[in-house]
Each structure stands twice: as structure tokens, then as C-alpha cells.
N, C-alpha and C positions, 0 to 999 in steps of 0.2 A: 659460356664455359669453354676452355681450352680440351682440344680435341685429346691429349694426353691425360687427362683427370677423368675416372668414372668413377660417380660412384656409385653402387648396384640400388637396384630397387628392392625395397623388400618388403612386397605384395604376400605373400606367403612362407610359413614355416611350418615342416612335416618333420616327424620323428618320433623319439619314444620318450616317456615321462618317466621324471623323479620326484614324488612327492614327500616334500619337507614340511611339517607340521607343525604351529603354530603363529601366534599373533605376536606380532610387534618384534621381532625377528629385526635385530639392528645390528649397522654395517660393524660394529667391532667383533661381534661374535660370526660373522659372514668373513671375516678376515681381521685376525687380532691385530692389536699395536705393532705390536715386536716384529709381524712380516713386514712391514712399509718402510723399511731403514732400504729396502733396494733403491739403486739408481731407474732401471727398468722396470715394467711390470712384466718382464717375460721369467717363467717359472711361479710364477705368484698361485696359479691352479692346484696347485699341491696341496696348498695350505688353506684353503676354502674351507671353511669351519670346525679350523683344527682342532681348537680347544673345544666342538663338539663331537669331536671323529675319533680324538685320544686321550688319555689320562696322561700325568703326569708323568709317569715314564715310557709317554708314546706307545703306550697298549692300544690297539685298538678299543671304541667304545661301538655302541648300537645306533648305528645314524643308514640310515636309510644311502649317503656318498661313501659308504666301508662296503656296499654288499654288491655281489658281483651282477646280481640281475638289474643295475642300474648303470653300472660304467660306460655303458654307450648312449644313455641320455642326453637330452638336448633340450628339454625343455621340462622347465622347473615348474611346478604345481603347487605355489603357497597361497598363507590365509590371509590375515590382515594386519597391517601397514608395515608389510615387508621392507626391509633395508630403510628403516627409522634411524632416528640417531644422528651420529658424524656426519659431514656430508662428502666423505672419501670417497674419491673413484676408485680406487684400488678395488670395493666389494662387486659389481658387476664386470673389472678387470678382472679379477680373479675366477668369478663363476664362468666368464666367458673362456678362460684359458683352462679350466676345468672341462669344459666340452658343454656348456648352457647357450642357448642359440634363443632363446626367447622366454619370456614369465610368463602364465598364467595364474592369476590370484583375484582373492577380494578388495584387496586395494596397496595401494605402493607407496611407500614418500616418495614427495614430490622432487626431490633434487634424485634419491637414488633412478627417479622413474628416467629425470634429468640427462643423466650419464648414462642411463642402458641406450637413449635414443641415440646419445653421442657414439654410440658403438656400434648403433643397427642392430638393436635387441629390443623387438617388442615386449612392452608390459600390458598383458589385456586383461580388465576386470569382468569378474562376474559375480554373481549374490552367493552368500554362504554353504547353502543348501549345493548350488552349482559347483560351488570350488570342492565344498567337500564329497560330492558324486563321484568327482573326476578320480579326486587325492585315492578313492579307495576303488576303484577300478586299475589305477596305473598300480597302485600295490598289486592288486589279484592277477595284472595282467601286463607287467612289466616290457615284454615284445610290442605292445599293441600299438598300432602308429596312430598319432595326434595330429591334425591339418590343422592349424591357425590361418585365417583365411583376415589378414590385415584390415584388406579395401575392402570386404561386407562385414566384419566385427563379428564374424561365426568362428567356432571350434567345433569341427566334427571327429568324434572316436567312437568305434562299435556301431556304425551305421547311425549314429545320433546325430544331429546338430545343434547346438546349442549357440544362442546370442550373447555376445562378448561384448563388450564396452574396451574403445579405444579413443586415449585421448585424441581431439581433431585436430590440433595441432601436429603428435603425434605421428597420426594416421597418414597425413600429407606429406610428412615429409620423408617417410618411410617410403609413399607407395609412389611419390615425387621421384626418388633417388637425391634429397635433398636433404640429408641428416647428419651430414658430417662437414661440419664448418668449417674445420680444418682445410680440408680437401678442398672447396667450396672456396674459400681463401685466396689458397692456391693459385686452384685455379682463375683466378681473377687478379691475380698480383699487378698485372698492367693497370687496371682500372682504379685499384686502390692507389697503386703509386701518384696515378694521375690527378685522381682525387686530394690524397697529401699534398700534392705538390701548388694545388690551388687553393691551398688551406694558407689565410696569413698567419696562423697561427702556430703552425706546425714548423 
């Protein structure tokens, strides 16, 4: 890899949690239709579960992303099979431009899991009982900081550690610094060209 391309490892994520409740939690309500007409995904975090955050004439509603003791969250606490559905990047673009830096849940689809890696945003699973532990401590306890510890698949909060399940794929390339292809690309433009160029086909 070319000494100009890094891309960060991400061995660990520390912070404060915001617990969003419920199962099967799919990318159009994570971010409706009608925001994806942008060119970019910059500004897209606004609208992170609008159509759960407002009513119809943009009143606020009772979503756990309206309330002030969550706005500096960074890592999200859902149940199961989070970001179902579409297979839109825009839903983990959005929560990451919202201020979300990594998932802990019961389980994730697999393409939304797909895209958070392409962003450097771990999704760690744990068992029901465990997810919901978490979900009703970070309410009670909204400041209290959360360590995702990637390369052992632990989550410790309140002096607890609890074991997390990350995919190994995942987990490698995460803790590799090898998760963003793009970059990864890139950085290797020489090798590829050279490679096409030996291609009779190309």
C-alpha cells in the first residue's frame, strides 16, 4: 500500500449509548425514500429516522434521537435484525453522520452489516437478555461510557464485561485497517493498472 493511503485501524470504540428499541428495524424507516434524491450523503444525519422523530407537520415525536440526554451518542444499542430491508447505504451513512460510531445489537442484516464495515463502523452481536441489559442501563444511565473492544469481542459498561460476537471477517479487517476498499484501491492503482494491462481481455 502507498505510503499516502491510511486507513485507521479500528481495534476499539468508547463512548455513550443510545438505545433504539425494537426488532426488524429496516433501512427505509432508518432513513426514508424521499431523503436519497441527494447527490452526496453530506447532511443526510438530520434525517435519521425522521418519519420516527416527527409527525406530519415536523412536531417532534418520542424517539429516544429528540432527547437531549442522547445527542452526543455514539454508539447505538439495538435488538434484532437491524437495518432489514433495502439494501441502501445511505442508512448507516446517515446514522454515521448523525454522530453513530459503532452497533451493538442481537443481530444485523447482512448487507446493512455489509456497509457499516465499509465505513469502519463495527456491528457486535450479543443474546437478547444481553442487548436488553445494555438498552435499559444506557436509558438510566445516559453519560456512562461503553468500550467495544473489537479484537477480543468484549463490551464493557459499569465495570461489567460482557462477550460480543463479531463477524471474523469483520473483525480482521477492522482490526487489520483493511476495511475500506476504496482506499485499499487506491492505494494500489499501480498494481491494478498493471494487472489490466495484462488482461487480453480488457
Amino acid at each position: 500500500m502507498s505510503d499516502d493511503v491510511e486507513i485507521p485501524e479500528v481495534k476499539e470504540v468508547s463512548g455513550t449509548g443510545i438505545p433504539v428499541r425494537g426488532n426488524d428495524i429496516d433501512t427505509d424507516q432508518i432513513i426514508p425514500a424521499r431523503f436519497m434524491k441527494v447527490v452526496t450523503f453530506d447532511g443526510l444525519g438530520e434525517f435519521s429516522f425522521f418519519d420516527q422523530r416527527f409527525d406530519d407537520e415536523d412536531n417532534p415525536k418520542d424517539h429516544p434521537m429528540n432527547e437531549d440526554r442522547f445527542q452526543d451518542a455514539n454508539v447505538m444499542v439495538v435488538n434484532a435484525n437491524f437495518g432489514c430491508g433495502s439494501s441502501r447505504e445511505h442508512a448507516p451513512q446517515a446514522l454515521m453522520r448523525w454522530g453513530i460510531d459503532a452497533f451493538i445489537g442481537e443481530s444485523f442484516a447482512e448487507i446493512f452489516a455489509g456497509n457499516c464495515l465499509a465505513l469502519g463502523m463495527p456491528t457486535v452481536t450479543a443474546d437478547q437478555e444481553t442487548i436488553e441489559d445494555l438498552q435499559d442501563f444506557v436509558d438510566e444511565n445516559p453519560d456512562a461510557e461503553i468500550d467495544i473492544d473489537v479484537a477480543a469481542e468484549t463490551v464493557t459498561y459499569d465495570g461489567t464485561t460482557v462477550d460480543v460476537t463479531v463477524d471474523e471477517g469483520q473483525r480482521k479487517a477492522l482490526v487489520d485497517g483493511i476495511w475500506d476498499t476504496t482506499a485499499l484501491m487506491k492505494a494500489n492503482q499501480q498494481a491494478i493498472s498493471e494487472t489490466a494491462e495484462g488482461l487480453p481481455y480488457v
